[in-house]
Chimera marker file (.cmm) of the C-alpha trace (Angstrom):
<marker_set name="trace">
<marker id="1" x="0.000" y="0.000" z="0.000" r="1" g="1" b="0" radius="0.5"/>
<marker id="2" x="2.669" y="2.565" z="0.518" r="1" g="1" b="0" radius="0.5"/>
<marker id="3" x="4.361" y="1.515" z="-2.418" r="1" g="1" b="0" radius="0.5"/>
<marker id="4" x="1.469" y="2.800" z="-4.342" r="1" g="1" b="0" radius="0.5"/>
<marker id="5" x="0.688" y="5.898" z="-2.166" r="1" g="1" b="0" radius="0.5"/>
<marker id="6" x="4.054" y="6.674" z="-2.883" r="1" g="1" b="0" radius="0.5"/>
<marker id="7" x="3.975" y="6.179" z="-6.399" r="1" g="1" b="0" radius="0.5"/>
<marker id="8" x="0.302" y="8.025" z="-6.567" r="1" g="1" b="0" radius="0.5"/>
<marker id="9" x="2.021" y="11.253" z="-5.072" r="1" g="1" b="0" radius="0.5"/>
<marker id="10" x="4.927" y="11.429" z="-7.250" r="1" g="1" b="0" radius="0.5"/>
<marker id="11" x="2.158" y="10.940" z="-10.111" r="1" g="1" b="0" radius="0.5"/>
<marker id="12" x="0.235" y="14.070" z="-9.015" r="1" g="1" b="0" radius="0.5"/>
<marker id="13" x="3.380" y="16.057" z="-8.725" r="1" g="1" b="0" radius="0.5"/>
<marker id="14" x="4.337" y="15.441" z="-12.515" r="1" g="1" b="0" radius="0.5"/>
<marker id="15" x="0.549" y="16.379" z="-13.155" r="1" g="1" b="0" radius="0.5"/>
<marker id="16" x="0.872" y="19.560" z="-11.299" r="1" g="1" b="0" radius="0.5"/>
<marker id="17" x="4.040" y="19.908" z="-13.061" r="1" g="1" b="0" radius="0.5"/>
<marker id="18" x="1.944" y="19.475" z="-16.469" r="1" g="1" b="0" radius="0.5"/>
<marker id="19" x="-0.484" y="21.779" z="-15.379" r="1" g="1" b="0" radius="0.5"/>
<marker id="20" x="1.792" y="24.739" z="-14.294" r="1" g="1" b="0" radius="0.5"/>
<marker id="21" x="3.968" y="24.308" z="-17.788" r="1" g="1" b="0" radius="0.5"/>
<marker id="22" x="2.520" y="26.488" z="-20.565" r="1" g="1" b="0" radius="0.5"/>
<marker id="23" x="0.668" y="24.727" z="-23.164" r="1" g="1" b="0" radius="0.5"/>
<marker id="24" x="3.634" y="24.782" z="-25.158" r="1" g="1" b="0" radius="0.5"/>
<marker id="25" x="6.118" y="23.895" z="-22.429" r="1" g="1" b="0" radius="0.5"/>
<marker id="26" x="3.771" y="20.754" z="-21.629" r="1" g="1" b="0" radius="0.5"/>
<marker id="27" x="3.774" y="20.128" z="-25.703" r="1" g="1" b="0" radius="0.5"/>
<marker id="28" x="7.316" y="20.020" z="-26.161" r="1" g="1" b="0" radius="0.5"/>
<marker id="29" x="8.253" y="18.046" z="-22.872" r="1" g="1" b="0" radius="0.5"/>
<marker id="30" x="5.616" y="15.211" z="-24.259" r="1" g="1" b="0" radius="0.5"/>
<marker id="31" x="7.113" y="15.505" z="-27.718" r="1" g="1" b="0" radius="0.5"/>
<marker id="32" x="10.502" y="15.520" z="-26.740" r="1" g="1" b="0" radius="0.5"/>
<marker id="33" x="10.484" y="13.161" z="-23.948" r="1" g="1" b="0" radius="0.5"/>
<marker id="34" x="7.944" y="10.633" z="-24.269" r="1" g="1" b="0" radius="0.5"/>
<marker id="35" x="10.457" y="7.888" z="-24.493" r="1" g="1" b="0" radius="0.5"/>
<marker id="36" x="12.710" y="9.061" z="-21.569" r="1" g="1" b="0" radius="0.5"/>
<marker id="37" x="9.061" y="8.900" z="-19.505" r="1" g="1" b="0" radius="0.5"/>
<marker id="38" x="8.442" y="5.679" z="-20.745" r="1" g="1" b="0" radius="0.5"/>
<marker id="39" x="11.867" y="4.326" z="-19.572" r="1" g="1" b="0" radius="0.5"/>
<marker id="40" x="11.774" y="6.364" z="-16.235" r="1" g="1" b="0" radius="0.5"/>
<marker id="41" x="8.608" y="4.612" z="-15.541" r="1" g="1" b="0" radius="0.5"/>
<marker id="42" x="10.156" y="1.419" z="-16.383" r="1" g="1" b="0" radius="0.5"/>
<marker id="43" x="12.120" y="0.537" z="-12.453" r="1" g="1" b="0" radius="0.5"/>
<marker id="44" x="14.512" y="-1.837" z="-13.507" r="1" g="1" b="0" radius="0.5"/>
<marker id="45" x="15.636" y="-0.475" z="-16.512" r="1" g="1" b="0" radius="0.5"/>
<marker id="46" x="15.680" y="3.172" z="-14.991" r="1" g="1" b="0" radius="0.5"/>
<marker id="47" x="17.778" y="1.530" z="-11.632" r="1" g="1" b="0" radius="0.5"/>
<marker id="48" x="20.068" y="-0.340" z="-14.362" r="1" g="1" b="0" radius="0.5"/>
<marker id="49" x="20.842" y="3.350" z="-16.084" r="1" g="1" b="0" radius="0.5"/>
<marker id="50" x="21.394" y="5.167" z="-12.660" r="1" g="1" b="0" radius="0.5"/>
<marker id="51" x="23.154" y="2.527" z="-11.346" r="1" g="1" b="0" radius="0.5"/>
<marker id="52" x="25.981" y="2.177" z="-14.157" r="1" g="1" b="0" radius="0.5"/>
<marker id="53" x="26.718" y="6.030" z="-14.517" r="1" g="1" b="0" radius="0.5"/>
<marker id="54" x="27.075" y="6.340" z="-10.675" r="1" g="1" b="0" radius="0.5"/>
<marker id="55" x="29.601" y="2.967" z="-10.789" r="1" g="1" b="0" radius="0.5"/>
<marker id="56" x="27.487" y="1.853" z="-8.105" r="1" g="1" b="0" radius="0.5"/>
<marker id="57" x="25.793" y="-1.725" z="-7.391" r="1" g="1" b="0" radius="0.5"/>
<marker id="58" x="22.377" y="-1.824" z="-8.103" r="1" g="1" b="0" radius="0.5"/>
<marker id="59" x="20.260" y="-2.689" z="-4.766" r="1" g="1" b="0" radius="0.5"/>
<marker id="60" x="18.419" y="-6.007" z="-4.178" r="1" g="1" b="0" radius="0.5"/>
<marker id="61" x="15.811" y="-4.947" z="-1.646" r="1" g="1" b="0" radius="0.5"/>
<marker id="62" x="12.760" y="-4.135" z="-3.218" r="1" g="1" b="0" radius="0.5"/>
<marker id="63" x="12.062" y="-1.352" z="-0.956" r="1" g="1" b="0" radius="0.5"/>
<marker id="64" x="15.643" y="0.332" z="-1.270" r="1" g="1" b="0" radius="0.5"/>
<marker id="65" x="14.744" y="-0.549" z="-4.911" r="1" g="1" b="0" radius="0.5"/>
<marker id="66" x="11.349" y="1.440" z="-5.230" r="1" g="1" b="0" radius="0.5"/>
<marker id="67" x="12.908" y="4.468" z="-2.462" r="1" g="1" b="0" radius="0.5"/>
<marker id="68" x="15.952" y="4.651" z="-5.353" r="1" g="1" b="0" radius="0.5"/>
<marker id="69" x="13.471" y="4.879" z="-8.273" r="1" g="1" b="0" radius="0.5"/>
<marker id="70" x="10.827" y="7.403" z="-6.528" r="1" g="1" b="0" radius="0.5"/>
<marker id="71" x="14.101" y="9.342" z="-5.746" r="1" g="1" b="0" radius="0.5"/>
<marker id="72" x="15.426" y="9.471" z="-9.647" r="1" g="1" b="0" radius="0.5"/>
<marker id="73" x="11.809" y="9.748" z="-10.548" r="1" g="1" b="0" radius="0.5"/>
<marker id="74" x="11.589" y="12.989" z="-8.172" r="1" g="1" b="0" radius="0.5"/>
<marker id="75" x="14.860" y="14.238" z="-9.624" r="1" g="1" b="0" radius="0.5"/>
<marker id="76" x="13.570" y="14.064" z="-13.272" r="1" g="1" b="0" radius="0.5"/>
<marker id="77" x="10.869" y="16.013" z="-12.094" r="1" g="1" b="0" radius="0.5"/>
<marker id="78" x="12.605" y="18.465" z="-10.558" r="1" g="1" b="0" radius="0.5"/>
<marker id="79" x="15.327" y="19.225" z="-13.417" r="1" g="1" b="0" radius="0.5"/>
<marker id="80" x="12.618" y="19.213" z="-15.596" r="1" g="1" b="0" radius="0.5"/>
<marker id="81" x="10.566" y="22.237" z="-14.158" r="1" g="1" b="0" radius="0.5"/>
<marker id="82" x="13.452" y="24.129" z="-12.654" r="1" g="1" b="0" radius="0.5"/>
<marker id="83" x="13.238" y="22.723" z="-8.909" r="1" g="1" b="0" radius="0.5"/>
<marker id="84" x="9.666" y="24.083" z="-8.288" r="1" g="1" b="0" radius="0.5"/>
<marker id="85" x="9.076" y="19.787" z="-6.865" r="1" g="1" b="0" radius="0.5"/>
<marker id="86" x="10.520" y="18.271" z="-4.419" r="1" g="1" b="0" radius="0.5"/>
<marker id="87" x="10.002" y="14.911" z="-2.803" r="1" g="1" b="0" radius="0.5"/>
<marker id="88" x="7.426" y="14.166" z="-0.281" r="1" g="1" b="0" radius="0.5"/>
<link id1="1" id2="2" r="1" g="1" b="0" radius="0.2"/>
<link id1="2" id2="3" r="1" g="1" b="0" radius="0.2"/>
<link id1="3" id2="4" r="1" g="1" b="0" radius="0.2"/>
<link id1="4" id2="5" r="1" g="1" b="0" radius="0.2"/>
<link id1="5" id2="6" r="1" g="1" b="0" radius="0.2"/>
<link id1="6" id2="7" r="1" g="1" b="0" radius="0.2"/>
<link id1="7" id2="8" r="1" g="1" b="0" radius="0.2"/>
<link id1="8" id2="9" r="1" g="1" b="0" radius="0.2"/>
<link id1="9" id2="10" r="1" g="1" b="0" radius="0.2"/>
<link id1="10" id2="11" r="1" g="1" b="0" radius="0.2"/>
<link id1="11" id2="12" r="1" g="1" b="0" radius="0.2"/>
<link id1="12" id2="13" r="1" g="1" b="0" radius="0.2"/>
<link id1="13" id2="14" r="1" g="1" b="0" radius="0.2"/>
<link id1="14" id2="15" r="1" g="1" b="0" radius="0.2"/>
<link id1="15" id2="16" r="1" g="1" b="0" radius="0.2"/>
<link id1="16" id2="17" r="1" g="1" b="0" radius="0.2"/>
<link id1="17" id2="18" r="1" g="1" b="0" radius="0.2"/>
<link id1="18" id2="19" r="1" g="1" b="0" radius="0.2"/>
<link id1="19" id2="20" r="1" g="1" b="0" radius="0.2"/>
<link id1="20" id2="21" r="1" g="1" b="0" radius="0.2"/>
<link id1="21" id2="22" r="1" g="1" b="0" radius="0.2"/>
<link id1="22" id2="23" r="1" g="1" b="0" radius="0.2"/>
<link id1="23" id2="24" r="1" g="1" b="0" radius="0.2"/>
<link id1="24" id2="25" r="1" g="1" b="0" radius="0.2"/>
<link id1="25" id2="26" r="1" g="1" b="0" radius="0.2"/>
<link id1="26" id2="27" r="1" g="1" b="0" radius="0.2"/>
<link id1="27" id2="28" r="1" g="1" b="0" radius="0.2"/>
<link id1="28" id2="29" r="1" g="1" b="0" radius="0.2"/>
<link id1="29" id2="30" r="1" g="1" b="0" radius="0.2"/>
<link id1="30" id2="31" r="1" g="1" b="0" radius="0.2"/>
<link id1="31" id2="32" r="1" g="1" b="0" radius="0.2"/>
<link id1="32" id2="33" r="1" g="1" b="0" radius="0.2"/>
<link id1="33" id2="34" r="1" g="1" b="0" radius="0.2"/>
<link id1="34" id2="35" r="1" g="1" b="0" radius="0.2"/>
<link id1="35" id2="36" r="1" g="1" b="0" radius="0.2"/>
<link id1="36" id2="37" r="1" g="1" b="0" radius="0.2"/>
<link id1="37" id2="38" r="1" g="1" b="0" radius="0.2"/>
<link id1="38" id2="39" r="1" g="1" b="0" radius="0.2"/>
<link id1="39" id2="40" r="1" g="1" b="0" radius="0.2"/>
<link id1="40" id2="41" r="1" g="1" b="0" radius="0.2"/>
<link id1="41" id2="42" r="1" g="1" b="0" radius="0.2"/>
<link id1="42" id2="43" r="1" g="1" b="0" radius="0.2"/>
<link id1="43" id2="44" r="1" g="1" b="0" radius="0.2"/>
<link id1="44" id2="45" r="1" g="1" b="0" radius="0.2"/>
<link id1="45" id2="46" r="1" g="1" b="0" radius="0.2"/>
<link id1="46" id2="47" r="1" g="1" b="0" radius="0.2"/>
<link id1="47" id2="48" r="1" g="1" b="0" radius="0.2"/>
<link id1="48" id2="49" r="1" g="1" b="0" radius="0.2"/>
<link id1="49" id2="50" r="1" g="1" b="0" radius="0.2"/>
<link id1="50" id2="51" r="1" g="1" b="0" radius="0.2"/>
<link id1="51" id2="52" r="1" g="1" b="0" radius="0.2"/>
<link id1="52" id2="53" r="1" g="1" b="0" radius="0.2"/>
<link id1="53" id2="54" r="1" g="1" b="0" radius="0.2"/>
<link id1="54" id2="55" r="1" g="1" b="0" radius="0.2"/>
<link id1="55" id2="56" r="1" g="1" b="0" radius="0.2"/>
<link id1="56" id2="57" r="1" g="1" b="0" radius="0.2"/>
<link id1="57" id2="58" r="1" g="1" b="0" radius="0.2"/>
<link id1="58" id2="59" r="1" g="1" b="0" radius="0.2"/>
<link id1="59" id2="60" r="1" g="1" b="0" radius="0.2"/>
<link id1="60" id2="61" r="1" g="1" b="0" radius="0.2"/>
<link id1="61" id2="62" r="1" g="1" b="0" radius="0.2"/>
<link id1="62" id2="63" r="1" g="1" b="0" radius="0.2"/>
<link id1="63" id2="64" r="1" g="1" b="0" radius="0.2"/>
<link id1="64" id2="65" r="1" g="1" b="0" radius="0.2"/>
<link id1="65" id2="66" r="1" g="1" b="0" radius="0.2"/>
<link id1="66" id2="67" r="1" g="1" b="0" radius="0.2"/>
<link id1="67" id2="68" r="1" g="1" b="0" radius="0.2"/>
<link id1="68" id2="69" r="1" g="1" b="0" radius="0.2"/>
<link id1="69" id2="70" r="1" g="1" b="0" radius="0.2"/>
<link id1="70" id2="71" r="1" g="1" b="0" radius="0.2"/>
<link id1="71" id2="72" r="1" g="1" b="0" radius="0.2"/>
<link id1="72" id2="73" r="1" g="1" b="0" radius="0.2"/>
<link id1="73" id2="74" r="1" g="1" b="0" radius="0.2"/>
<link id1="74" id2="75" r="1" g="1" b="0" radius="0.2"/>
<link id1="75" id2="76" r="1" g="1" b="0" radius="0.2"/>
<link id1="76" id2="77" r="1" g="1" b="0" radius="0.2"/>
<link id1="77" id2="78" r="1" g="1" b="0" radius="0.2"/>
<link id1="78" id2="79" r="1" g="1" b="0" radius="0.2"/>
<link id1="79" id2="80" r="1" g="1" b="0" radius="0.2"/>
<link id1="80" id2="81" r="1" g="1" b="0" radius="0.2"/>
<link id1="81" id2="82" r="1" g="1" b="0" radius="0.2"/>
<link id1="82" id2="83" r="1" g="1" b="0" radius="0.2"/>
<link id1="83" id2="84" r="1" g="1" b="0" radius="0.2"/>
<link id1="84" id2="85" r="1" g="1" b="0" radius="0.2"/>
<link id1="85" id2="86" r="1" g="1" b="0" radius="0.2"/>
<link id1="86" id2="87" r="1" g="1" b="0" radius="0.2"/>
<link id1="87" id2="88" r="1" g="1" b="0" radius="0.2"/>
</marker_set>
């Protein structure tokens, strides 16, 4: 359950995020990004990525796995609207 509370929050930040962006701004992050957003959403593959530029070991425990991908996932969000989002 907080698995998907968690994940249900980060998903209304990136709405608000949507919301806030100018029509245009929202256009061209869809158009520009839609696979990056597809691959963020994607846990493994998005751990995988992080975890090879840092030169770190990727984590086994499912929780430190989902806390690590809510954490990039918050990150994307904030570099992509200027650090207006932060993590709850």
């Amino acid at each position: 359950m907080r698995a998907a509370d968690d994940y249900f929050f980060w998903l209304c930040a990136a709405r608000e995020c949507l919301d806030e962006a100018s029509d245009g701004e929202a256009a061209n992050v869809a158009a520009e990004d839609g696979d990056v957003a597809r691959d963020l959403l994607d846990m493994d593959t998005t751990i995988a990525r992080h975890c090879e530029m840092a030169a770190v070991a990727e984590p086994t425990d499912i929780e430190a796995r989902r806390e690590l991908h809510l954490t990039i996932l918050y990150q994307q969000l904030e570099q992509t609207t200027g650090g207006r989002h932060e993590q709850t």
